[in-house]
C-alpha positions, 0 to 999 in steps of 0.5 A: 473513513471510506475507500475514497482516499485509496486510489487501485494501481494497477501495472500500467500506471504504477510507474506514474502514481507510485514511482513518480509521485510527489510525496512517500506511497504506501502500496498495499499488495493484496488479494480478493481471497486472502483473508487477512488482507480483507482484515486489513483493508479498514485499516488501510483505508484509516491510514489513507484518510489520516495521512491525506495530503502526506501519504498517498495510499494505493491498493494492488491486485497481485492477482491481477498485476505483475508489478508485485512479481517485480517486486518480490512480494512473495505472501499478502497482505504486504505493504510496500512503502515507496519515497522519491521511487524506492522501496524505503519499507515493507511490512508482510501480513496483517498489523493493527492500525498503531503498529502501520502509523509507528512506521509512517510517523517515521517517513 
């Protein structure tokens, strides 16, 4: 279990990694001083090696980026769930791990 699996987006490659990918994307939309998305950052990196090869894991720094002002992320952590470039899911604040993979078992 480690970060490696979560790839950082950011607003220039968001379009290639995310819109354009091949399989669905689960985008978490976070911040460095938001407590409950550091609570969460575990659990997102569990999911992106679980999901390896079926769920492509990207972190956003809403701080940093206005992708997340595009996309009405109004409170962090949220996860925004991206299949053939749409929003197909959005899940807001921190969850445990097995409330994230009843969702991703659905994709």
């Amino acid at each position: 279990m480690t970060a490696e699996n979560v790839l950082h987006v950011n607003d220039s490659n968001f379009k290639s990694e995310v819109l354009e990918a091949k399989i669905p994307v689960l985008v978490d939309f976070w911040a460095s001083w938001c407590g409950p998305c550091k609570m969460i950052a575990p659990v997102i990196e569990e999911v992106a090696s679980d999901y390896e090869g079926k769920i492509k894991v990207c972190k956003l720094n809403v701080d940093e980026n206005n992708t997340a002002e595009e996309y009405g992320v109004m409170s962090i952590p949220t996860m925004v769930i991206f299949k053939n470039g749409k929003e197909i899911n959005r899940l807001v604040g921190f969850m445990p791990k097995a409330n994230l993979v009843k969702v991703l078992d659905q994709i």
